[in-house]
N, C-alpha and C positions, 0 to 999 in steps of 0.2 A: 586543135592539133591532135594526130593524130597518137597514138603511145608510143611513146620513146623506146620501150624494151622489145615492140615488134620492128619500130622505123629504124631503129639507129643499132641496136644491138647484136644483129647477126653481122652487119659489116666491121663491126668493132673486135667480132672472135676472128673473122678473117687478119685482120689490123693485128693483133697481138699472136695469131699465129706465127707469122713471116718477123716479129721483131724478139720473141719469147723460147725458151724450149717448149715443147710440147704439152709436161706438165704444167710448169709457170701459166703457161696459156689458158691450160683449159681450168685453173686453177681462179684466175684472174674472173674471167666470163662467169664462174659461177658466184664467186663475190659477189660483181656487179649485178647479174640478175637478184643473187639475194636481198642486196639495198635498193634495187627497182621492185620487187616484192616489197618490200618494208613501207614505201613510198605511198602503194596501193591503200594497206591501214591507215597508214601517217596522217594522208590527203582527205583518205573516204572517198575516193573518188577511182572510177574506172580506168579511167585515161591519166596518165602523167603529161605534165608541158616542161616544157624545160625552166620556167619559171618554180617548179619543185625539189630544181637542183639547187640548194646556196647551203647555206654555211648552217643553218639554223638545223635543218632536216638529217646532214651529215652527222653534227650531234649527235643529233637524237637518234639517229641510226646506232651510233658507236656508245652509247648511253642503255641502249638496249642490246647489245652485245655482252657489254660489263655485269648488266645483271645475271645475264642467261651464264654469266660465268665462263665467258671465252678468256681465254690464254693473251696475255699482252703478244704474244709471237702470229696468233692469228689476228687481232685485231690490227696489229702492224702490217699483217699482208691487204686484210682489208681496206686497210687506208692506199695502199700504195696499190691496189686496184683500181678504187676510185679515181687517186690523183690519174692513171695511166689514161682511162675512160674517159673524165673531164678536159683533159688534153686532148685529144682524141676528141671531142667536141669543139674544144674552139680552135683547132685546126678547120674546121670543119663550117665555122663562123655559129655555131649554133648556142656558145658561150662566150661571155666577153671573159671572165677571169674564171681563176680553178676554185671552187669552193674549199678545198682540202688544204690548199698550198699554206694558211695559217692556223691549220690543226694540231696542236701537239701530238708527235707519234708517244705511244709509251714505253717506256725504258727497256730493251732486253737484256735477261740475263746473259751469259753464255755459257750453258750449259753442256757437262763434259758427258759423252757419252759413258754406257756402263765399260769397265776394265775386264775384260777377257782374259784371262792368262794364256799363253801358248799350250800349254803340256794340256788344259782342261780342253781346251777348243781343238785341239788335236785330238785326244781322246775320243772326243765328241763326234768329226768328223770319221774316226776309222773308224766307227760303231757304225755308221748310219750302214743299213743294209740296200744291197745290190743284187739281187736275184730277179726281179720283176723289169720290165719294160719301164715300169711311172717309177720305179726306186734307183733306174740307173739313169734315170733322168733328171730328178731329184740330185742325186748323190755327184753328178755332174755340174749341176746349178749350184751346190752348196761349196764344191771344189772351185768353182769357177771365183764365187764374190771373194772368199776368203785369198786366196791364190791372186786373186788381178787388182782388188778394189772396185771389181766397176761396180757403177750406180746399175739400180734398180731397171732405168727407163733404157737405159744402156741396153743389160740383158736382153729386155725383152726385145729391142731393136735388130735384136745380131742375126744375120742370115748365117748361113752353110756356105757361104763361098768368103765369110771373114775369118773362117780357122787356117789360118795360111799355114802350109808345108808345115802341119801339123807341132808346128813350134811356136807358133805368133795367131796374135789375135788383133781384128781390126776394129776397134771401137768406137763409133759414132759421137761424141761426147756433146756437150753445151755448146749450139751457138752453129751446131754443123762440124766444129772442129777434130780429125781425123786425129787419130793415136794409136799405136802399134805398142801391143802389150805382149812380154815374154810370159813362157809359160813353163809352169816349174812339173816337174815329171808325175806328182799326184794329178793335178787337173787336166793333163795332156789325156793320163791312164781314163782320166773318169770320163772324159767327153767322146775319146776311142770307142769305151765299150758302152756309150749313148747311142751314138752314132750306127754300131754295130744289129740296134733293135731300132731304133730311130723310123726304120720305114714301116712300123707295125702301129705307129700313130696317125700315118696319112695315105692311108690304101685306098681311099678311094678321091683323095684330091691330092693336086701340086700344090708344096708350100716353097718357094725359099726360107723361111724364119727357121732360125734354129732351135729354139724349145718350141714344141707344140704339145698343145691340150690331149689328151687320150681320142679327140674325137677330130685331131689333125687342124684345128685352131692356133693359133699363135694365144701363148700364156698370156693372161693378161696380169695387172700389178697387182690385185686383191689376191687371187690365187697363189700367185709368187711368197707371196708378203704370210701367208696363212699355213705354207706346208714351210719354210723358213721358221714358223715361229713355233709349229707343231714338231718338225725333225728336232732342234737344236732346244725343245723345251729345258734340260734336266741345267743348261746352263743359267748365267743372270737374269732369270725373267724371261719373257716373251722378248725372244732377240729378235730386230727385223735385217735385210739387208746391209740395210743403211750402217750398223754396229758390225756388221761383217767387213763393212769397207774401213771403219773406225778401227776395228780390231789389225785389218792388214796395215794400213799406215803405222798403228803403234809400235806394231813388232816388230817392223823396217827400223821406225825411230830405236826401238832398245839397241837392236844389234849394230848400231852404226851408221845405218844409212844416211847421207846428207840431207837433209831440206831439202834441195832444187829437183834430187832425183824424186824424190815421193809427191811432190808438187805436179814434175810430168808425166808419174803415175797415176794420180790421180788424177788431174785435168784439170786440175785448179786455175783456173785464170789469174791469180793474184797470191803473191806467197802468202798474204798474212792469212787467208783462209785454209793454210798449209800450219802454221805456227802452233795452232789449237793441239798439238799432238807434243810440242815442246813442255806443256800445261800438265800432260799426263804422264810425263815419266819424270819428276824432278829428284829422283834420287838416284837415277841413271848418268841425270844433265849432272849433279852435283859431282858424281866417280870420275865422268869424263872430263869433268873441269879440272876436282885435285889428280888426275892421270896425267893431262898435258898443258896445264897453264905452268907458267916457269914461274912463277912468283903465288903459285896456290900453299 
């Protein structure tokens, strides 16, 4: 037979394209190739059959994870790779069962992101300077996560025709799901005077994307994720994104805001992946409770 990770593995990243976000997906594919590499050792052998997929070798895969010292959080994604992929075969009739389906996943913590304070992260954001083409681009990017919550993949998704009548933004979210985000007068100011130099990154090509590279590229997420951790350094640690969108839910949660609205600020498909943010203020949740409970 021929190997599984040439035969079967490029229509399995189409497969989880069309069912995944983008990341999830392309996240997923490299899992899988990694444990089809691993197989290669495993076996000793060139060629994988599918008689190399079963329970024994998953192990031993995720046995060698443990040692190399991966994180229960990836080894969890790992697994649920696999299970996607084995599915994905015996649809396919090329397995009779899922080798994973009686694997134990391992426990996750849920770990709270770092606490931002407002006045520190305000601070932070009026510092960043704006004189350059890449610093009002920047300073635009970092208004933006902080101001909307959007994800990462979001950002870098957004064209120039989603900054609607310059008060609203159109954002792509999980799943294809369409969201229309207000925009508060700092990130309106910062994306205006982006915008303003904006075609001093693409002179010699058309882009729609709305960040682009110095060299008229659409940003990609290492990039993003690296001037993110370099502008906002003097705060908790290397902050990425991802803490800027944690940061805006919290400070919605402080000053009042309900759950459901930060839910479809966020894009959360499910309140309880909204709830995490109740976790981080409980001495807020406590004022509000003796404020308006009648029997507090």
């Amino acid at each position: 037979m021929s190997d599984i990770l040439t035969q079967y593995s490029g229509f399995f990243g189409e497969y989880i394209s069309e069912a995944y976000s983008a990341n999830t997906a392309q996240a997923y594919y490299h899992d899988v190739k990694d444990y089809l590499g691993f197989l290669h050792g495993y076996t000793g052998r060139d060629e994988i059959g599918v008689e190399d997929l079963n329970r024994i070798s998953v192990r031993s895969y995720l046995a060698q994870l443990h040692r190399a010292g991966k994180s229960p959080a990836t080894i969890h994604r790992r697994i649920e790779a696999l299970r996607c992929f084995f599915d994905y075969l015996r649809r396919h009739r090329l397995l009779v069962s899922n080798p994973v389906k009686s694997v134990p996943r391992p426990k996750l913590k849920m770990g709270l992101p770092p606490f931002i304070g407002e006045e520190e992260l305000g601070r932070a954001l009026d510092a960043l300077p704006a004189q350059t083409p890449l610093e009002k681009r920047d300073r635009a990017m970092m208004e933006l996560f902080y101001g909307t919550g959007i994800r990462l993949s979001e950002l870098i998704g957004l064209k120039l025709a989603d900054f609607e009548a310059g008060t609203l933004l159109r954002v792509m979210g999980k799943g294809s799901k369409e969201r229309i985000l207000p925009l508060g007068k700092r990130a309106i100011s910062a994306l205006q005077d982006y915008l303003s130099v904006r075609g001093e990154f693409c002179r010699e090509r058309h882009s729609s994307h709305l960040f682009l590279s110095s060299r008229g590229n659409p940003l990609d997420r290492s990039n993003i994720e690296k001037r993110v951790a370099k502008l906002l350094h003097s705060l908790a640690g290397d902050l990425s994104p991802h803490d800027l969108r944690h940061a805006f839910a919290t400070h919605l949660m402080r000053r009042g805001a309900e759950l459901r609205a930060v839910q479809e600020l966020l894009g959360h498909e499910n309140l309880t992946a909204t709830q995490i943010y109740t976790h981080l203020c409980p001495q807020d949740l406590k004022e509000a409770y003796s404020r308006t409970h009648p029997r507090a």
